[in-house]
Wavefront OBJ file of the C-alpha trace (Angstrom):
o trace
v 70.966 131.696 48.986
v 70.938 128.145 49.236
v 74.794 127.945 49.585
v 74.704 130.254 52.167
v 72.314 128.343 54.599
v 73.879 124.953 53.858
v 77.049 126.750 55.200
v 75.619 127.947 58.350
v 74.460 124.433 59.111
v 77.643 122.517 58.139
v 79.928 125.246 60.131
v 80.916 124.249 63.612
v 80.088 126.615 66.212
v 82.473 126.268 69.314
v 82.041 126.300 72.778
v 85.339 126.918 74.588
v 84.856 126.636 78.981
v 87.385 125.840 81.802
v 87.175 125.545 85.334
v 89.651 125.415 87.897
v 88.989 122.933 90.749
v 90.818 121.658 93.807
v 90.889 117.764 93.157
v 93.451 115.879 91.359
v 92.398 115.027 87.565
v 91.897 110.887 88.481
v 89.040 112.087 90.940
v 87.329 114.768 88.433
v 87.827 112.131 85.778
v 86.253 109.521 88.139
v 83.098 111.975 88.392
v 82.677 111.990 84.495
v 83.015 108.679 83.532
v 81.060 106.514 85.867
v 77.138 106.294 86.497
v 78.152 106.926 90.538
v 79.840 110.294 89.304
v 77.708 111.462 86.944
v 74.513 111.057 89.008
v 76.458 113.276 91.510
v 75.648 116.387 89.499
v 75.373 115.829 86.113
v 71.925 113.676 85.749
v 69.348 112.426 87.811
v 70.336 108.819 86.929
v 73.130 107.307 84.327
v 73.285 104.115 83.012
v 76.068 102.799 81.506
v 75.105 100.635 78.106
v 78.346 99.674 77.272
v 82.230 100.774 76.849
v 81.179 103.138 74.220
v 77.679 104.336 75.530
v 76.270 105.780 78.412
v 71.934 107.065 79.207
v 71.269 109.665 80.844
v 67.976 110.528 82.746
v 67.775 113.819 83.690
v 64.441 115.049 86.114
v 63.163 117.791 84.102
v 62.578 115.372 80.727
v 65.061 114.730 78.377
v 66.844 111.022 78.466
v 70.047 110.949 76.278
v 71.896 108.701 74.734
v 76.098 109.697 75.001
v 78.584 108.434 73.174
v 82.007 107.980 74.150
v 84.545 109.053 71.222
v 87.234 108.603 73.306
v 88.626 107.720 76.656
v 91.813 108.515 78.027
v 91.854 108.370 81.767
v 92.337 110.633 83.866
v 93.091 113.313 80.815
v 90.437 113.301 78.450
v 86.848 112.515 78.025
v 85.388 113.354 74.200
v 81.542 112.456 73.990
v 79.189 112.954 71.483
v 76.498 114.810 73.894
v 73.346 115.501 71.967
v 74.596 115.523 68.869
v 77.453 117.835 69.692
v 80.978 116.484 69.746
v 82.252 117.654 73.152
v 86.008 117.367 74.472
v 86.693 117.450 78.244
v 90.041 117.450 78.972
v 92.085 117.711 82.310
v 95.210 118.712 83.455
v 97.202 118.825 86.573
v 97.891 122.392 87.478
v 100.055 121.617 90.991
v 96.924 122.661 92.787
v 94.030 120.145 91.315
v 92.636 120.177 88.065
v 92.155 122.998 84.908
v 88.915 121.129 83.385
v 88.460 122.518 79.739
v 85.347 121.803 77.854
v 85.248 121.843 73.695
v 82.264 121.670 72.463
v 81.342 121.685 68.837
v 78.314 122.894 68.102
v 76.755 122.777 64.387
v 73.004 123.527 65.248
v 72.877 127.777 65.343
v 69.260 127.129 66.825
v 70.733 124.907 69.879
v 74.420 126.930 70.541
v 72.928 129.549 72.776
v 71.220 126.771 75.429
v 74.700 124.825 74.865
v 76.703 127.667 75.344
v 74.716 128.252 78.556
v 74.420 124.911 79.574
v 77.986 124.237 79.858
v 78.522 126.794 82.270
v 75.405 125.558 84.971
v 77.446 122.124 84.422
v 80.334 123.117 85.038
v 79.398 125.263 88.418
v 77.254 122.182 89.402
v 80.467 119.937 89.009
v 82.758 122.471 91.062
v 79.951 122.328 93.896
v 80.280 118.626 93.883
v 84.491 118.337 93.275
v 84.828 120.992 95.891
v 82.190 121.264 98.315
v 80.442 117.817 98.021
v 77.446 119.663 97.242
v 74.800 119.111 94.838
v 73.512 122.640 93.352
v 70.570 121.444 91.621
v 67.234 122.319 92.712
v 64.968 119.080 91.493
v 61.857 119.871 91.634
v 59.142 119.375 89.282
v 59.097 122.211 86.751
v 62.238 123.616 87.606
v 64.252 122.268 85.001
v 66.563 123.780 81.935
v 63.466 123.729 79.481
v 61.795 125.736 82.033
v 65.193 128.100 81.845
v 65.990 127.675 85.275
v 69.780 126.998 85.854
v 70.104 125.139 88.755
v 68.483 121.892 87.229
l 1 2 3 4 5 6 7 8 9 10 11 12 13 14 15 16 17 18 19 20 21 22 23 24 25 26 27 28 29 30 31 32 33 34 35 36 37 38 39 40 41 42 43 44 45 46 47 48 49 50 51 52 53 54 55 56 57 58 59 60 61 62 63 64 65 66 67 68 69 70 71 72 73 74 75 76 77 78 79 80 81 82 83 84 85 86 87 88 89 90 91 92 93 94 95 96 97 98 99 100 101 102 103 104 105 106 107 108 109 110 111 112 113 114 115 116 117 118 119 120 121 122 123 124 125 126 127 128 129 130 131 132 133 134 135 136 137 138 139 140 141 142 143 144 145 146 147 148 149 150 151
C-alpha cells in the first residue's frame, strides 16, 4: 500500500494545451518573458529578480516565485511555475504563432486547478496577443481561489 501511494506522488501528471494566435512568435515570446508582458494578462504585477527568477503578484492572493529552466527566445520558455515544471514553446505556423504549453504536474491534489488554469491563461493571453484586451475581471473576491475564471 505504501508503494502504491509513493507512486502516485512521484508520477508526473501532464498537462498538454496549444493555442493558435495571430502574432509572430518574437511578440508572444516578448509577452512571456518580460514584467511589461506578463502584467498584460498573466499577473497583476511581475518582478523580475534576476536572469533565472521572476515574482509574481497576482490580485486575488497568491505571490509566486518562477523559475526560469530555460530560455530560448522567441521558441521556448520552460519555468518551474508552482512547483510544476512547465514548457511553453512557440512556433511559426505562416500565420502567427502555435503556443503549446507542457506542464508536468506531480501533485494529483493540484492537476485539476492546473489543468484548468492553463486554459483561463491561455484565453487571457489570446485576448491580449489578439485583441489587446485584458479578460480579467479584478475585483476583490473574484479571483481563481474563489473559482472564478476570469481572474
Amino acid at each position: 500500500m505504501l508503494q502504491s501511494v509513493a507512486m502516485k506522488v512521484d508520477a508526473v501528471l501532464p498537462i498538454v494545451w496549444r493555442i493558435s494566435l495571430s502574432r509572430p512568435p518574437a511578440e508572444v515570446f516578448a509577452l512571456l518573458d518580460t514584467d511589461a508582458g506578463r502584467e498584460r494578462f498573466w499577473a497583476e504585477r511581475s518582478r523580475t529578480l534576476d536572469e533565472r527568477r521572476f515574482e509574481l503578484t497576482f490580485g486575488f492572493g497568491p505571490v509566486g516565485v518562477v523559475e526560469v529552466l530555460e530560455r530560448r527566445a522567441p521558441e521556448r520558455l520552460r519555468i518551474l511555475y508552482f512547483g510544476a515544471d512547465c514548457d511553453l514553446r512557440l512556433e511559426p505556423d505562416g500565420e502567427g504563432t502555435i503556443l503549446t504549453v507542457v506542464c508536468d504536474c506531480r501533485d494529483p491534489a493540484e492537476w485539476a486547478d492546473f489543468h484548468a488554469g492553463w486554459v483561463s491563461w491561455l484565453l487571457v493571453l489570446k485576448g491580449v496577443a489578439e485583441y489587446g484586451v485584458d479578460l480579467r475581471d479584478g475585483r476583490p473576491g473574484r479571483g481563481w481561489n474563489n473559482r472564478f475564471v476570469d481572474q
